[in-house]
C-alpha angles and dihedrals in degrees: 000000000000124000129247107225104171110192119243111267135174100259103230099219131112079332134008093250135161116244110249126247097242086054097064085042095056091043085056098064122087117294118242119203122249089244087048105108098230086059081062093049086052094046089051099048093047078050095060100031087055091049081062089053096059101032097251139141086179092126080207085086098127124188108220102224080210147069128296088264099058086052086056092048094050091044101053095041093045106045102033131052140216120286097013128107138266129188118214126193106206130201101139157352090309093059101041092051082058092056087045089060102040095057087038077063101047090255115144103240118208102192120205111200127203122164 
C-alpha cells in the first residue's frame, strides 16, 4: 500500500492560512463514528465551549458536522421561510453563496454590494 504524502500548501479559505501543526497531528489519531458515544461526549463539550463564545446559555447552540456551506444551508432553510425577506451584505464568494441558497429556497434577497 503506497503512502499518501500531500505537499504543504497555503488553504484558500477565509485566509489564506496554514493548517496548524496540532491539527495534523490531531487528523493523524484513530476515527471514531458519528453514532460512537464518544463522538456524543465531543459533540457536547464543543457545544458548551461554543455557548461560552458567543455569550450564550441558549442550550440550542448546535455544531454543523459539515462545510460552511452546509451551515449555510441549515441556517437559511431552518430560520426563514418561504416567501419572506432576507437582506444580504455582499462583499465576496461567501455572500453571494447565501444569496444562491435563499432564493434556491424561495426566499426574496435584497443584496446589498459593496466592492
Amino acid at each position: 500500500m503506497s503512502v499518501v504524502r500531500p505537499p504543504r500548501r497555503l488553504l484558500f479559505l477565509p485566509g489564506p492560512t496554514q493548517v496548524e501543526p496540532r491539527v495534523y497531528q490531531a487528523m493523524a489519531q484513530p476515527v471514531i463514528g458519528i453514532l460512537d458515544p464518544r463522538f456524543f461526549e465531543i459533540v457536547d463539550e464543543l457545544r458548551r465551549d461554543l455557548r461560552v463564545v458567543f455569550g450564550t446559555r441558549n442550550p440550542f447552540v448546535h455544531v454543523v458536522t459539515g462545510s460552511g456551506s452546509a451551515a449555510m444551508e441549515a441556517a437559511i432553510s431552518n430560520f426563514i421561510e418561504p416567501g419572506h425577506n432576507l437582506v444580504v451584505f455582499s462583499a465576496g464568494r461567501f455572500a453571494e453563496r447565501i444569496v444562491e441558497i435563499a432564493r434556491r429556497h424561495a426566499i426574496g434577497v435584497f443584496v446589498c454590494q459593496k466592492p
